[in-house]
PDB file as gemmi writes it, atoms N, CA and C in Angstrom:
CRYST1    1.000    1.000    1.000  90.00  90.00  90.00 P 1                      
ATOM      1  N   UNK A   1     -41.867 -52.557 -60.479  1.00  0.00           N  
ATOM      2  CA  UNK A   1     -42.057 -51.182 -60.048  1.00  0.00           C  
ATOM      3  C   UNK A   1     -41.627 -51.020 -58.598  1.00  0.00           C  
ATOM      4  N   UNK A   2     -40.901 -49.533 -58.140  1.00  0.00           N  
ATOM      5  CA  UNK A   2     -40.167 -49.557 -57.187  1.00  0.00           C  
ATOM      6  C   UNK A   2     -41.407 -48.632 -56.640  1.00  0.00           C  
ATOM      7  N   UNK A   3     -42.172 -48.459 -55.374  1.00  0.00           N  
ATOM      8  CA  UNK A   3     -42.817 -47.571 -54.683  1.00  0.00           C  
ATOM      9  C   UNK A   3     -41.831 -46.786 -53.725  1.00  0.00           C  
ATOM     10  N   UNK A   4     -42.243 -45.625 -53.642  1.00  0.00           N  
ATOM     11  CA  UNK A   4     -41.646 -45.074 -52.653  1.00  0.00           C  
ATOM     12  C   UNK A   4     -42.733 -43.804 -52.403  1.00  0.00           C  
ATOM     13  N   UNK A   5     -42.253 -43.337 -50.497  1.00  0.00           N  
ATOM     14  CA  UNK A   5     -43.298 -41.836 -50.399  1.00  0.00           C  
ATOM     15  C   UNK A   5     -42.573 -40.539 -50.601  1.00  0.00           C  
ATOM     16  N   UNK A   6     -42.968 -39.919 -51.250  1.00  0.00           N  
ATOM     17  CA  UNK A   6     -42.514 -38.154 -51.273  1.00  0.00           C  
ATOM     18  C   UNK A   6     -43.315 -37.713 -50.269  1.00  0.00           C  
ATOM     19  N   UNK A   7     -43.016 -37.163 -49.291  1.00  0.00           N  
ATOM     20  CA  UNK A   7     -44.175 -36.224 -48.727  1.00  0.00           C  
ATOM     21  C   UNK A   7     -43.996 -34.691 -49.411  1.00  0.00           C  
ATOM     22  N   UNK A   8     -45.324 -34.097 -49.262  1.00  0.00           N  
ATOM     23  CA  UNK A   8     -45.642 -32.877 -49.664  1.00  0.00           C  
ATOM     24  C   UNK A   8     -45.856 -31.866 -48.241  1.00  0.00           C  
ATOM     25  N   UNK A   9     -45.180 -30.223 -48.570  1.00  0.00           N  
ATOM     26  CA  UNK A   9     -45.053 -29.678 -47.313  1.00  0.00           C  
ATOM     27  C   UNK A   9     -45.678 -28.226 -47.724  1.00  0.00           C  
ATOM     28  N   UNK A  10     -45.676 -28.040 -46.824  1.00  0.00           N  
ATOM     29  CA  UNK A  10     -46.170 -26.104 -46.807  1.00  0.00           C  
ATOM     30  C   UNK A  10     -45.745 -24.896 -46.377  1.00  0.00           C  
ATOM     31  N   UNK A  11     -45.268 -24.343 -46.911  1.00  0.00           N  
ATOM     32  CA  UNK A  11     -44.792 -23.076 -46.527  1.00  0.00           C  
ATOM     33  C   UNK A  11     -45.148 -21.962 -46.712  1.00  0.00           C  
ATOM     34  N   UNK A  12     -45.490 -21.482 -45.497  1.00  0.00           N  
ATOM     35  CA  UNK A  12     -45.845 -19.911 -45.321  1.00  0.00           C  
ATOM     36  C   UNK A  12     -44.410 -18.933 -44.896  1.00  0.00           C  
ATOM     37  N   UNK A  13     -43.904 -18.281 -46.245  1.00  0.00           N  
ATOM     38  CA  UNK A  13     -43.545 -17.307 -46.125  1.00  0.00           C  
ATOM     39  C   UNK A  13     -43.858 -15.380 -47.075  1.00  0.00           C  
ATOM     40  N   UNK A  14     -44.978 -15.302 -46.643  1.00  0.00           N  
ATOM     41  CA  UNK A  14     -45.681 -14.716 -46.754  1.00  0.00           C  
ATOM     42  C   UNK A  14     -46.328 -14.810 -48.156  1.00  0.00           C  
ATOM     43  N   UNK A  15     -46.432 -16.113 -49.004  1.00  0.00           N  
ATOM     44  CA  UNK A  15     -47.534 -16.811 -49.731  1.00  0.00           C  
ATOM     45  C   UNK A  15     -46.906 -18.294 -49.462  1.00  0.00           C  
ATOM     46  N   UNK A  16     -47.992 -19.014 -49.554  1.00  0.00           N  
ATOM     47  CA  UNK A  16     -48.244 -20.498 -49.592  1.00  0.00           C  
ATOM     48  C   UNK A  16     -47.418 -20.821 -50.756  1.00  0.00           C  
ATOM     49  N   UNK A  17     -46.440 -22.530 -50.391  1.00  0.00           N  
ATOM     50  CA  UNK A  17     -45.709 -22.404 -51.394  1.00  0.00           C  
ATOM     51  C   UNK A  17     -45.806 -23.699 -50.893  1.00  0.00           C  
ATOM     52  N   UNK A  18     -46.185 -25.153 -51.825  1.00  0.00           N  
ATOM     53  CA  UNK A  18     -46.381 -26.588 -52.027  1.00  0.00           C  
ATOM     54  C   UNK A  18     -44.968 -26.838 -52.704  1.00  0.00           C  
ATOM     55  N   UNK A  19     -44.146 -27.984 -51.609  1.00  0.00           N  
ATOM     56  CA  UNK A  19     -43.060 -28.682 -52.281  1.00  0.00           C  
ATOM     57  C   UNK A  19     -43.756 -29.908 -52.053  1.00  0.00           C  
ATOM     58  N   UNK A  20     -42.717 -30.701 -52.652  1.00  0.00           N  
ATOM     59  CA  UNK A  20     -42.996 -32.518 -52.950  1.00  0.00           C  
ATOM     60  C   UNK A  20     -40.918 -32.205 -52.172  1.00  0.00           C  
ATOM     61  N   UNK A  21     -40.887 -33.483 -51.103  1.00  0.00           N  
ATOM     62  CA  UNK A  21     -39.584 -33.471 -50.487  1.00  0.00           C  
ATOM     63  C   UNK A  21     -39.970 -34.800 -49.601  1.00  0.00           C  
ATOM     64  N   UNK A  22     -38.183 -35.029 -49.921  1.00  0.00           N  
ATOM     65  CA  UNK A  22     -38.546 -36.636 -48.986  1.00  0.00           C  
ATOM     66  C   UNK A  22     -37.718 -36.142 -47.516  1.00  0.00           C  
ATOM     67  N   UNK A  23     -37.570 -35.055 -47.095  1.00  0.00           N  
ATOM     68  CA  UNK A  23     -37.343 -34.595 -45.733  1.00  0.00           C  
ATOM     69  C   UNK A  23     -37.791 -33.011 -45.492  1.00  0.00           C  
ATOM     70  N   UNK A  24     -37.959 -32.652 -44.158  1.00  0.00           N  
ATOM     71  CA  UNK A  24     -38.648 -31.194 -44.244  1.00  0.00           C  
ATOM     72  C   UNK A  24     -37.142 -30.042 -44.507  1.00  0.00           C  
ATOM     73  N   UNK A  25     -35.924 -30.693 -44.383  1.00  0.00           N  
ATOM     74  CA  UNK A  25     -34.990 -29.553 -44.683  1.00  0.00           C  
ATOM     75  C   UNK A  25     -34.644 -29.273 -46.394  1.00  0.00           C  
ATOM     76  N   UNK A  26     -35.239 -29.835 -46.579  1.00  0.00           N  
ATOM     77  CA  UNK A  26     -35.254 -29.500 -48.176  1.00  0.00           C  
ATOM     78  C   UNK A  26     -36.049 -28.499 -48.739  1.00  0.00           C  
ATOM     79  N   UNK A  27     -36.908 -27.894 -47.770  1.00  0.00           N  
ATOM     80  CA  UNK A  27     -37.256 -26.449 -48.087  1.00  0.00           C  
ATOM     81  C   UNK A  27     -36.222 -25.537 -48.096  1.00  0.00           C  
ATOM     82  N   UNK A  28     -35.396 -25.649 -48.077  1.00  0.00           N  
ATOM     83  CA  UNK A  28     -33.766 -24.242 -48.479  1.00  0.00           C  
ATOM     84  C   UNK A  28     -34.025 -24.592 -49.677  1.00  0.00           C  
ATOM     85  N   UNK A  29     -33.596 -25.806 -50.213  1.00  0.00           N  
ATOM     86  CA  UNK A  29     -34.361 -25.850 -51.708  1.00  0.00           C  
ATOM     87  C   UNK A  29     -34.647 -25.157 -52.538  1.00  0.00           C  
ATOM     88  N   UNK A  30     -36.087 -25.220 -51.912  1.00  0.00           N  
ATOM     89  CA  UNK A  30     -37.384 -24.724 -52.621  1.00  0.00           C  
ATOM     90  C   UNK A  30     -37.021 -22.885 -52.649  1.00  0.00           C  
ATOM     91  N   UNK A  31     -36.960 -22.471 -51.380  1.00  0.00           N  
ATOM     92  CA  UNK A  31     -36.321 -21.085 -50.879  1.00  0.00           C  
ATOM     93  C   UNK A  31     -35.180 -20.572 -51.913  1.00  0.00           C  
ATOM     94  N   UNK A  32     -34.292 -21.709 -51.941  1.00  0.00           N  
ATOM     95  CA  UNK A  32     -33.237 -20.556 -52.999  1.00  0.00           C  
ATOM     96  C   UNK A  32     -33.925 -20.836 -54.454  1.00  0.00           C  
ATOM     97  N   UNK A  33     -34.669 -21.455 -55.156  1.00  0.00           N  
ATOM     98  CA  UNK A  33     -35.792 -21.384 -56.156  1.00  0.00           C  
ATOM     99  C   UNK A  33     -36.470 -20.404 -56.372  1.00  0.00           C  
ATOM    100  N   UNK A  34     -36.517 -19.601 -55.350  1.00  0.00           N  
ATOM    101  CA  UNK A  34     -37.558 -19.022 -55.477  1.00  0.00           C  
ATOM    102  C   UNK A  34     -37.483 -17.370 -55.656  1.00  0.00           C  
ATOM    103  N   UNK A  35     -37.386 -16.317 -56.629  1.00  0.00           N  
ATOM    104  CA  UNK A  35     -36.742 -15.141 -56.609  1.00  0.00           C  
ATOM    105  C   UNK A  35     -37.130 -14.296 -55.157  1.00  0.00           C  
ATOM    106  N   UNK A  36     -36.090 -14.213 -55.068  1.00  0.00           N  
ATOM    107  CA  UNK A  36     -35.406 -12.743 -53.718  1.00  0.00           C  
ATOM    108  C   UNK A  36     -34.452 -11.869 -53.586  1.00  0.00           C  
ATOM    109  N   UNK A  37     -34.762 -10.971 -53.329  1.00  0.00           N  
ATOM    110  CA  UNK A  37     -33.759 -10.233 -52.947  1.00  0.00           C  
ATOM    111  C   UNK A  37     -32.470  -9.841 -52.930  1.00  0.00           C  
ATOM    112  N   UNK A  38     -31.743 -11.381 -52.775  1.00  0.00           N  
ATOM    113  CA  UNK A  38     -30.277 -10.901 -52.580  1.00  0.00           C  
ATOM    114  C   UNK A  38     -29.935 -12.644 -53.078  1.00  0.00           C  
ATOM    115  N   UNK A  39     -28.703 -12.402 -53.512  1.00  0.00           N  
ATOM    116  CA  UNK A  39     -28.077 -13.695 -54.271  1.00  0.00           C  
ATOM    117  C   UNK A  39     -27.225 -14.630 -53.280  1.00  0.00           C  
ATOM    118  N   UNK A  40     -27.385 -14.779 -51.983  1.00  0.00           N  
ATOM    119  CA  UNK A  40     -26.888 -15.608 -51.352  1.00  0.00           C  
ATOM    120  C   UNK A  40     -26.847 -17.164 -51.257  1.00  0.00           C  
ATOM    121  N   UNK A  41     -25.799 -17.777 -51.357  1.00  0.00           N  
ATOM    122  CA  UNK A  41     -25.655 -18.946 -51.269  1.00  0.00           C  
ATOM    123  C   UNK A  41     -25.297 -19.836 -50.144  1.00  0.00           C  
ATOM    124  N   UNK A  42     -25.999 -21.187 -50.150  1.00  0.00           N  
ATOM    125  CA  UNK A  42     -24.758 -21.767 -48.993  1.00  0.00           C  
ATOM    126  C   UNK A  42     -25.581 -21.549 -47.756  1.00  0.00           C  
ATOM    127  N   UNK A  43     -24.146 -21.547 -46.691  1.00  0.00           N  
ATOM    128  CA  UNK A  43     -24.402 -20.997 -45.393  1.00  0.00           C  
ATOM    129  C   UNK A  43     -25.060 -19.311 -45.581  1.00  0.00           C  
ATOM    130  N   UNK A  44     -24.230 -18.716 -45.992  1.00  0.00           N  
ATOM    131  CA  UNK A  44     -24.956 -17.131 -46.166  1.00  0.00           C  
ATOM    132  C   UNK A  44     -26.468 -17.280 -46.530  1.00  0.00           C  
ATOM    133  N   UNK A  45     -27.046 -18.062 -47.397  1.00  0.00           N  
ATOM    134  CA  UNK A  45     -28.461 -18.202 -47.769  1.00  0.00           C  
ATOM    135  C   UNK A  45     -28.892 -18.621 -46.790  1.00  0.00           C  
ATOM    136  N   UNK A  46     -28.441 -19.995 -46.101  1.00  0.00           N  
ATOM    137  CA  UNK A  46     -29.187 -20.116 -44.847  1.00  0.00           C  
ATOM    138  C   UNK A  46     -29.474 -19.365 -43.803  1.00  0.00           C  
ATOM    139  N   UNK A  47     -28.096 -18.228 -43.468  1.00  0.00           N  
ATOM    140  CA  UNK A  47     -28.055 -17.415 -42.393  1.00  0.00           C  
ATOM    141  C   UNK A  47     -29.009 -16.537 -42.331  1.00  0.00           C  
ATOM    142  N   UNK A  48     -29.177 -15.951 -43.887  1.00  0.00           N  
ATOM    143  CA  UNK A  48     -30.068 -14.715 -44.484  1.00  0.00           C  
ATOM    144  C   UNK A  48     -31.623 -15.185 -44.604  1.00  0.00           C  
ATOM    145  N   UNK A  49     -31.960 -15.907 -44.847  1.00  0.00           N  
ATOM    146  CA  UNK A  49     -33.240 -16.947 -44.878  1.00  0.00           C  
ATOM    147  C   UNK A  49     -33.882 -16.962 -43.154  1.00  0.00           C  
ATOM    148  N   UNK A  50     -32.954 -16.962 -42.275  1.00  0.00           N  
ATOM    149  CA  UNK A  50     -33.133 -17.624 -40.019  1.00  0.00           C  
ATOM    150  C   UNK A  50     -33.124 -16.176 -40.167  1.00  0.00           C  
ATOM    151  N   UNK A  51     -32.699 -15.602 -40.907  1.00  0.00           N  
ATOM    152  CA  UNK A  51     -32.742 -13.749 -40.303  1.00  0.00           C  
ATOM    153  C   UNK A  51     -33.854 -13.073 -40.546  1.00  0.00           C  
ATOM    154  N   UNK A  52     -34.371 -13.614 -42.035  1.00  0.00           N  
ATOM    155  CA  UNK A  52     -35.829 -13.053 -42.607  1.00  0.00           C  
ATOM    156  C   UNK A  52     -36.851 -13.382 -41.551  1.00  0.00           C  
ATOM    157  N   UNK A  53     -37.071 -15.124 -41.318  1.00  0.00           N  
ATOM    158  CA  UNK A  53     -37.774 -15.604 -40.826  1.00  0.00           C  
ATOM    159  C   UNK A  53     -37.902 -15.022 -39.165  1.00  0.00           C  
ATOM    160  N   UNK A  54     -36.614 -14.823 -38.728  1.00  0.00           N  
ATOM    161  CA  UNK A  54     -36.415 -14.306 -37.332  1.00  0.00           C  
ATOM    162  C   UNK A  54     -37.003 -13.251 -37.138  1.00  0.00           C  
ATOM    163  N   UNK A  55     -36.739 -12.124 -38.278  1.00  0.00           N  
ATOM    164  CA  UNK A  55     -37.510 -10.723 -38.259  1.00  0.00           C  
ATOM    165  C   UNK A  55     -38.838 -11.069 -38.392  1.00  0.00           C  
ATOM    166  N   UNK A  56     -39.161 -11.766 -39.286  1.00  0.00           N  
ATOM    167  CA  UNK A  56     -41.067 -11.594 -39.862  1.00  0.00           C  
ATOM    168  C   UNK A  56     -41.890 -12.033 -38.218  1.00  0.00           C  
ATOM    169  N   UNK A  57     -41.427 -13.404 -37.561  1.00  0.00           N  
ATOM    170  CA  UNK A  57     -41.999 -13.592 -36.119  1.00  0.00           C  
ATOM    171  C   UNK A  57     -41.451 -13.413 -34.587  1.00  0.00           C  
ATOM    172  N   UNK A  58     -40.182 -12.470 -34.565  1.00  0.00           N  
ATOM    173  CA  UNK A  58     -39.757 -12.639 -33.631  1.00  0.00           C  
ATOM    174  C   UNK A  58     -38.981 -13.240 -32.539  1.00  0.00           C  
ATOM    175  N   UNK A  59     -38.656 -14.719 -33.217  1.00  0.00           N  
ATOM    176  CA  UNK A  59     -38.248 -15.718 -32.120  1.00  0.00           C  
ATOM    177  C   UNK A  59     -37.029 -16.192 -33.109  1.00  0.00           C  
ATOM    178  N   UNK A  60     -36.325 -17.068 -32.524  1.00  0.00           N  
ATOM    179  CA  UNK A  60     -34.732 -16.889 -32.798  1.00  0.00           C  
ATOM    180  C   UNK A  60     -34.599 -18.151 -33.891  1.00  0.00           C  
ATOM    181  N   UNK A  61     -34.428 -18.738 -34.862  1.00  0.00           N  
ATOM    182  CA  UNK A  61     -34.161 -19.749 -35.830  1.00  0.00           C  
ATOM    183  C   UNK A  61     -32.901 -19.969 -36.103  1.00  0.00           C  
ATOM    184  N   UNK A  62     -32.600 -21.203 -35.840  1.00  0.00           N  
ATOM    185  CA  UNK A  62     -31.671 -21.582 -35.570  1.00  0.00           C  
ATOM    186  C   UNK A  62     -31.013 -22.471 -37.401  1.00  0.00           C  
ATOM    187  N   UNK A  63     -29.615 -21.187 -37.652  1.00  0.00           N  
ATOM    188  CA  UNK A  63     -28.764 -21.779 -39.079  1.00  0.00           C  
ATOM    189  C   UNK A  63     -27.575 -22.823 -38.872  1.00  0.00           C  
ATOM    190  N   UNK A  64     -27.748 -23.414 -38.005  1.00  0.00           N  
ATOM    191  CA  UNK A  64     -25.845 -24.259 -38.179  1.00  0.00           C  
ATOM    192  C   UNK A  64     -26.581 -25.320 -38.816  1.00  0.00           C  
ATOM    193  N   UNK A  65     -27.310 -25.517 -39.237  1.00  0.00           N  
ATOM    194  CA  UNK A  65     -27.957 -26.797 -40.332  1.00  0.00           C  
ATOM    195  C   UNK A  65     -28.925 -26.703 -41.184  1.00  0.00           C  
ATOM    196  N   UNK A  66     -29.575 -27.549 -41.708  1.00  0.00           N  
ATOM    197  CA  UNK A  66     -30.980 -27.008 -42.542  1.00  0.00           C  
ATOM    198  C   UNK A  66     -31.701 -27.650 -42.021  1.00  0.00           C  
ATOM    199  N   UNK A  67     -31.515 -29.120 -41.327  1.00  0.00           N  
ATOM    200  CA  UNK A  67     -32.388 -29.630 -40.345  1.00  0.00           C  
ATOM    201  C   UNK A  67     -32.678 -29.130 -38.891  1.00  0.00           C  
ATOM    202  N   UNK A  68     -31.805 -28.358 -38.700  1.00  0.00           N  
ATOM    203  CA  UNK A  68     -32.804 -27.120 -37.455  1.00  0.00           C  
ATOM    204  C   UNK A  68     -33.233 -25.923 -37.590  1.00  0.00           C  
ATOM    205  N   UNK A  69     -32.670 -25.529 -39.192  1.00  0.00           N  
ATOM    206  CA  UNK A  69     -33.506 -24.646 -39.655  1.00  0.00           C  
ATOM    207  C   UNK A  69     -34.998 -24.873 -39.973  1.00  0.00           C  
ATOM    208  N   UNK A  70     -35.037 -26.292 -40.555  1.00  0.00           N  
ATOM    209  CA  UNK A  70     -36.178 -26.667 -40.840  1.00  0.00           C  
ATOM    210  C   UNK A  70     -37.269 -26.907 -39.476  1.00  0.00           C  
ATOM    211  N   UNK A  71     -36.522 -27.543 -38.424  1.00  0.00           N  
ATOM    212  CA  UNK A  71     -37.430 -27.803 -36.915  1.00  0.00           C  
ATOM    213  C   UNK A  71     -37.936 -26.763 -36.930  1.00  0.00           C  
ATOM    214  N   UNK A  72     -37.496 -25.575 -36.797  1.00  0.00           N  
ATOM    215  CA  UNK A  72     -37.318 -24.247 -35.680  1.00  0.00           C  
ATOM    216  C   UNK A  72     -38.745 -23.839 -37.217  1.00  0.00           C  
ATOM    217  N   UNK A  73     -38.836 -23.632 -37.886  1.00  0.00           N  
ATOM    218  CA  UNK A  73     -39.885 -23.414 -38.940  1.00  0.00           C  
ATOM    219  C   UNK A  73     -40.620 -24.171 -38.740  1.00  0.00           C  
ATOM    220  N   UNK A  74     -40.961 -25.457 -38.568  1.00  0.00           N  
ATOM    221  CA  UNK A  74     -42.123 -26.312 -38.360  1.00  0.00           C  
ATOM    222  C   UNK A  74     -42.851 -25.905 -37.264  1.00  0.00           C  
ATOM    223  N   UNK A  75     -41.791 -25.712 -35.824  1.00  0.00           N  
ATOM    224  CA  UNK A  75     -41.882 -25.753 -34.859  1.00  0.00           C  
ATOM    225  C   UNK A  75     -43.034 -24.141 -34.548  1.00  0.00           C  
ATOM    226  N   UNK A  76     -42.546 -23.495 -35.168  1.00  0.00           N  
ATOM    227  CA  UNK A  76     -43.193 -21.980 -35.389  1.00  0.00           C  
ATOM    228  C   UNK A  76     -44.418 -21.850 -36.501  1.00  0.00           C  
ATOM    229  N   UNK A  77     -44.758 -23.209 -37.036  1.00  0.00           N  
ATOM    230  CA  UNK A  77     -45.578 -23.243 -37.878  1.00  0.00           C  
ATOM    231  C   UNK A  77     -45.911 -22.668 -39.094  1.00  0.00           C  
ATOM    232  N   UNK A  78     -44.708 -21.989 -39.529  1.00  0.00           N  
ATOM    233  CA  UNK A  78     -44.236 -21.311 -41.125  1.00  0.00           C  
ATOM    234  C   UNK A  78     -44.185 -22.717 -41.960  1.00  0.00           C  
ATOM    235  N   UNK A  79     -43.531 -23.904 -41.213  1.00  0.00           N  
ATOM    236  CA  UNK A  79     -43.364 -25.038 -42.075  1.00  0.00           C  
ATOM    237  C   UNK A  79     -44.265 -26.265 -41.429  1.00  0.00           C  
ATOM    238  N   UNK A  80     -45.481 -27.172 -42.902  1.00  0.00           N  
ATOM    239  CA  UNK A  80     -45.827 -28.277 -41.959  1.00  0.00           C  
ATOM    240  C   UNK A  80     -46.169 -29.387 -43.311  1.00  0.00           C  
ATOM    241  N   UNK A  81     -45.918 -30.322 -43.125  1.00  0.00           N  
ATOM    242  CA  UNK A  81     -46.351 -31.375 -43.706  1.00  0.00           C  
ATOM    243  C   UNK A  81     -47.557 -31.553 -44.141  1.00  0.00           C  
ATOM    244  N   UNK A  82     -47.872 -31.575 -45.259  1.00  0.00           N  
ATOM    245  CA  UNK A  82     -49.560 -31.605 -44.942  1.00  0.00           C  
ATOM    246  C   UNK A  82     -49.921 -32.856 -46.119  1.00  0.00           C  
ATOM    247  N   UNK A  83     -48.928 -33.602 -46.731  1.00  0.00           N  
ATOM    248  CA  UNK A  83     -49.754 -35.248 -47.247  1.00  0.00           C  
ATOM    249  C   UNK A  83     -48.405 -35.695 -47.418  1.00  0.00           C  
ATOM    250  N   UNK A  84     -48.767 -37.220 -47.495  1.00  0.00           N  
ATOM    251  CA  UNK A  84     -47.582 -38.289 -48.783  1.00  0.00           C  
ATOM    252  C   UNK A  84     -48.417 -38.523 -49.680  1.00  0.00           C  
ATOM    253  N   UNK A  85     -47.250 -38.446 -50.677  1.00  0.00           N  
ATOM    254  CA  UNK A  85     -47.878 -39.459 -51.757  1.00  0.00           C  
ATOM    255  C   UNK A  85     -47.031 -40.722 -52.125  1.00  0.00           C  
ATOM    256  N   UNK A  86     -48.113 -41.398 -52.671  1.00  0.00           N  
ATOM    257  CA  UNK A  86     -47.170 -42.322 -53.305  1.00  0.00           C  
ATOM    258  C   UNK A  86     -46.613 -42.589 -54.401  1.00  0.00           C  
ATOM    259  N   UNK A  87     -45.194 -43.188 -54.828  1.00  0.00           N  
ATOM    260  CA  UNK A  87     -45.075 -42.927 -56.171  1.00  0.00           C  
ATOM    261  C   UNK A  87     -44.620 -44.436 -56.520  1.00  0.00           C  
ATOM    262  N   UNK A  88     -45.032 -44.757 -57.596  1.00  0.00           N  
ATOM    263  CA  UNK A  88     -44.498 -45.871 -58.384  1.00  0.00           C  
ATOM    264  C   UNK A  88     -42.926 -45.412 -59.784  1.00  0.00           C  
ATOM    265  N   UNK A  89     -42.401 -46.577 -59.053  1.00  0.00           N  
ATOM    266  CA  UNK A  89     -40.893 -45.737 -59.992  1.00  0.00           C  
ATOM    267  C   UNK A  89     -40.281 -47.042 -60.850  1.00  0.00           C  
ATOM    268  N   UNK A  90     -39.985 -46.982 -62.330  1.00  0.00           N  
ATOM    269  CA  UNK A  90     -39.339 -47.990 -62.530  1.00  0.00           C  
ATOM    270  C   UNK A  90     -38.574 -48.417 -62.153  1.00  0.00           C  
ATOM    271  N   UNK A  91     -37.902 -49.497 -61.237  1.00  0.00           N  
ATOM    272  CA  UNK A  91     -36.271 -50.222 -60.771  1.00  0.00           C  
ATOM    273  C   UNK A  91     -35.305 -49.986 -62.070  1.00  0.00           C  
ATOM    274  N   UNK A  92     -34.337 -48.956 -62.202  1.00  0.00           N  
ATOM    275  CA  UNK A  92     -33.325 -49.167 -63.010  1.00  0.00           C  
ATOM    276  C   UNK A  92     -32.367 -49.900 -62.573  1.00  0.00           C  
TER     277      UNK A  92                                                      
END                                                                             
């Protein structure tokens, strides 16, 4: 058996929303999963996503990646880690 950790994260965008992710930029993810508004993909999803988030608190979120999209959300406390788990995996 292969172990490995998933951590589990949290997101507040205007309801609580539990992923399982083995990094915090993998909430775009979860985000384009999730029904909205407008059918954007890609960079445009990301851009449109730093724009929502920008409007709902004010302060500037940063799209040239998903890993500073993701900081700039942690950092503002919309996004936070809140366990690992552990998982047991068969070795294929």
């Amino acid at each position: 058996m292969k172990k490995f950790f998933k951590k589990i994260y949290e997101l507040n965008c205007g309801e609580i929303v539990r992923f399982e992710a083995d990094a915090p930029s993998k909430v775009l993810d979860k985000l384009e999963s999730m029904p909205r508004y407008d059918n954007a993909t890609g960079e445009d999803f990301l851009r449109s996503s730093a724009e929502t988030f920008s409007m709902y608190c004010g302060k500037p979120i940063r799209f040239d990646s998903a890993e500073s999209f993701a900081e700039d959300l942690m950092a503002l406390g919309y996004l936070r880690e809140v366990e690992d788990k552990m998982r047991e995996e068969d070795a294929k």
